[in-house]
N, C-alpha and C positions, 0 to 999 in steps of 0.2 A: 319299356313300361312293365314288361313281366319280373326285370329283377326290382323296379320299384315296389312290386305289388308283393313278391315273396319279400321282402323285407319288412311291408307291412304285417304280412302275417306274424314273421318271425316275432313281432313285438306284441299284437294283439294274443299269442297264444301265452306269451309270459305275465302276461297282464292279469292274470289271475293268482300267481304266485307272487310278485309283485304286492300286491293288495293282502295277499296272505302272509307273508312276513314285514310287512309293512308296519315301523313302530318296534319289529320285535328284536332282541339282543341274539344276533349268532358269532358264535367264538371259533376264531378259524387258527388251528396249529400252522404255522406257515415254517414249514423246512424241504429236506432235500432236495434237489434241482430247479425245484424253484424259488430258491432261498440265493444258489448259486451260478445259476445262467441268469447272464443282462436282458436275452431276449426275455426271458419267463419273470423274471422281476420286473419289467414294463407289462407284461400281461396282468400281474398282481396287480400291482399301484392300478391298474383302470381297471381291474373286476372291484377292487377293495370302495374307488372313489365312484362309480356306479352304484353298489349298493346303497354308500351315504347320500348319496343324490336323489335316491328313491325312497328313504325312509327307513330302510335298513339299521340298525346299531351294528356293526361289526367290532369286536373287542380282538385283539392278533396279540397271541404268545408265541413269541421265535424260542427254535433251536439254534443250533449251533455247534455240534457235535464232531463236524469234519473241521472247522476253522480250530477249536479247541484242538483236536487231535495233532492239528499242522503245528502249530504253535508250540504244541509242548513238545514232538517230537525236535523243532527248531533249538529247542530249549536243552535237550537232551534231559525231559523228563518221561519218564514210562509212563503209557496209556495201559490200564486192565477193565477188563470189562465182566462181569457176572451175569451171567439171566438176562442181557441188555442193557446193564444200568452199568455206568460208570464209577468205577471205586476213583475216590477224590482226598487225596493228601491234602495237605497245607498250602505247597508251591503250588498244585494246580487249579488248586482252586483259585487264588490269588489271579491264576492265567486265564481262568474260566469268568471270571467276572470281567477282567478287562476285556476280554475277546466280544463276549454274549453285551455286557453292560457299555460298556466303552466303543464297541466296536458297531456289531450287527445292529444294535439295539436303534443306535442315534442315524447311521445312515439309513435302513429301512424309513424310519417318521419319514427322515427329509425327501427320500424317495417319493412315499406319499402326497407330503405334503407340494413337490413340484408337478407334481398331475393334478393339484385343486383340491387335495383331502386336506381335514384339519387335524393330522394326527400328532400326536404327543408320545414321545419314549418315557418311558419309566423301566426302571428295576423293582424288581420284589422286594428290594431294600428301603423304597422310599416311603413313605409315613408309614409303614409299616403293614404294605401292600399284602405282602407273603411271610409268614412265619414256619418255621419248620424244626426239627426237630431232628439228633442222628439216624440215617435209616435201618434199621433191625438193630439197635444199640451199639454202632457205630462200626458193622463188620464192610460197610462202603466208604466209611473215612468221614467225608465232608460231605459227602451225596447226602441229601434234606428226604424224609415224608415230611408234608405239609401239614399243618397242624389246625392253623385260622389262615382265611382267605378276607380282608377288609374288602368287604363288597362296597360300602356307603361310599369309601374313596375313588372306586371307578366306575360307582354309576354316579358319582356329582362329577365326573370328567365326561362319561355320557349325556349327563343332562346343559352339558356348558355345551354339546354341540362337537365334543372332542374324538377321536378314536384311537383307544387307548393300543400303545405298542409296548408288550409286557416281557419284560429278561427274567426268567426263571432262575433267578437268586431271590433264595430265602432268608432273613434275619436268623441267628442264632438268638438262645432266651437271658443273654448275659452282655455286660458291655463290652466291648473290644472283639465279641467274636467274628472270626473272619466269614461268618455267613453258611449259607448250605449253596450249592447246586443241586438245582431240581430237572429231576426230569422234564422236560418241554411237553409232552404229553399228557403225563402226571401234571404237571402244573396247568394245561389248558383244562382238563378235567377237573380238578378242584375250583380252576375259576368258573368255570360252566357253572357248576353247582351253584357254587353260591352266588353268582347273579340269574339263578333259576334262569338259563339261556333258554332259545327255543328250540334250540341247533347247534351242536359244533361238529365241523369239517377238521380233519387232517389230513392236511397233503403230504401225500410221503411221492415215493418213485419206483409205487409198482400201483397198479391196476386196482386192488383193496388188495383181499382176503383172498388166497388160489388154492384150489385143492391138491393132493396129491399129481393130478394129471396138468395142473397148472391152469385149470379152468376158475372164469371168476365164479366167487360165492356172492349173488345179491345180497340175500339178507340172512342175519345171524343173531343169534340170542343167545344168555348163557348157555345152553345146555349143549347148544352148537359148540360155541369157544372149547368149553372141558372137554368134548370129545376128541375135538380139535386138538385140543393138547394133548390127550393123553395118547391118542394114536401116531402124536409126532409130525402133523403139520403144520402147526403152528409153531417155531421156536425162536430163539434167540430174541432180535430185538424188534421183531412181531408181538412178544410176550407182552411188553409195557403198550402198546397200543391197543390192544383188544381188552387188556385189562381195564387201559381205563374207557375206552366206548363201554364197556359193561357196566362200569363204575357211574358213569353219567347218565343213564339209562334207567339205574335202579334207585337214584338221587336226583328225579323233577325234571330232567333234561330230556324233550320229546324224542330225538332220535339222535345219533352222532353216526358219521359217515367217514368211513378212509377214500380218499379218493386220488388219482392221481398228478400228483401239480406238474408231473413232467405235459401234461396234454394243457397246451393254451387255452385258458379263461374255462376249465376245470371247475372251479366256484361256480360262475353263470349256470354251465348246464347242469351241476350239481340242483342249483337255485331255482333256475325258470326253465326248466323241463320236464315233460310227466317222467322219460324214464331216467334221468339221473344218471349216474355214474359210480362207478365203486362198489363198496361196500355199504350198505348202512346196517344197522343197530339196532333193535328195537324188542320192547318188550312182548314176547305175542299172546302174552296170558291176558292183558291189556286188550 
């Protein structure tokens, strides 16, 4: 009877978070380990098909970074990488769409969708989800900044009941172009935005943000990040994730949170817990 009754609680105390993001759109970056362990991708698929069963919108941009990397070194094509972001030629990119669009993109939904979700894959390429642009005038190759995000496209996928699973390929602004690659994070942020989310999560596979002594940082705001950076804890491809929670923070998006997907159902306690997990985000001039 006592573990009946703590299980009641467990749900009576999420019941208010529950009802608070109830209805509302949170966009969840879904990569590292829990992108690539079977147990933590069964964890996903039922944190993801729990939220829609409660009212929830969840909108999921994958990465894809390590399958890419496999692939082309398979291929014997060079991987380079700048400040975190991936420099993208021609061949890799071609490799990069098939892996993230063809690959991640379509098994993830049907993952979904055999735990009871109604999820739907897309690419950034289709009615012209994602547009992008070369990034710093083409010193990362095919690597995309995002330009327009078609928000009307994947809130009428929302509004049919769907939950949108988005491959961070960009349209190029000419016919025949072989597309950008977007950053996964970079692209979950510009989607945030412009479906004015309430929330977006990024699972990576570490704890959030850690200090120099490798202790977690709860919460952080600009002026946090730049110091961060400048004193050298924050670097490589920590860089594009803090950029964009700060980017999504200062563009309508209430809070964004790193948190860790290597820890099962990570999302939930993120969601229906007072104290959360990770990092979060937020404006504190607000």
């Amino acid at each position: 009877m006592h573990i009946k009754q703590k299980k009641v609680k467990t749900l009576l105390d999420a019941l208010p978070y529950i009802q608070q993001f109830a209805g509302k759109i949170v966009v969840i970056k879904y990569g590292g380990s829990a992108q690539t362990s079977e147990e933590l991708q069964e964890k996903f698929a039922q944190d993801i098909t729990l939220l829609s069963v409660v009212g929830i919108k969840p909108v999921i941009v994958h990465g894809g970074g390590s399958k890419i990397s496999s692939m082309l070194e398979r291929l014997n094509i060079k991987s380079q990488f700048v400040d975190g972001y991936r420099v993208t030629c021609e061949e890799s990119m071609k490799v990069a769409e098939m892996v993230l669009s063809g690959d991640i993109n379509k098994n993830l939904a049907s993952l979904l969708n055999a735990h009871g979700a109604k999820a739907i894959g897309i690419s950034g390429k289709d009615s012209g989800c994602i547009e992008a642009v070369a990034k710093d005038g083409g010193k990362f190759g095919y690597t995309g900044n995002i330009t327009k995000v078609n928000s009307n496209m994947i809130l009428d996928l929302i509004d049919e009941g769907f939950i949108p699973v988005i491959a961070p390929i960009a349209n190029g602004n000419e016919a025949n172009h072989p597309g950008f690659n977007i950053n996964a994070d970079a692209a979950a942020s510009a989607i945030a935005i412009a479906l004015q989310a309430n929330k977006i999560l990024y699972l990576t596979d570490i704890a959030g943000v850690l200090d120099k002594e490798k202790n977690l940082l709860n919460s952080l705001d600009k002026n946090d990040i730049d110091a961060l950076k400048e004193n050298g804890t924050i670097t490589g491809g920590m860089i594009p994730k803090v950029d964009s929670c700060i980017d999504v923070i200062y563009n309508g998006v209430q809070k964004a949170h790193i948190i860790d997907g290597r820890v099962e159902h990570s999302i939930l306690l993120e969601l229906f817990t007072s104290d959360g997990v990770g990092t979060q985000f937020l404006r504190k001039d607000v």
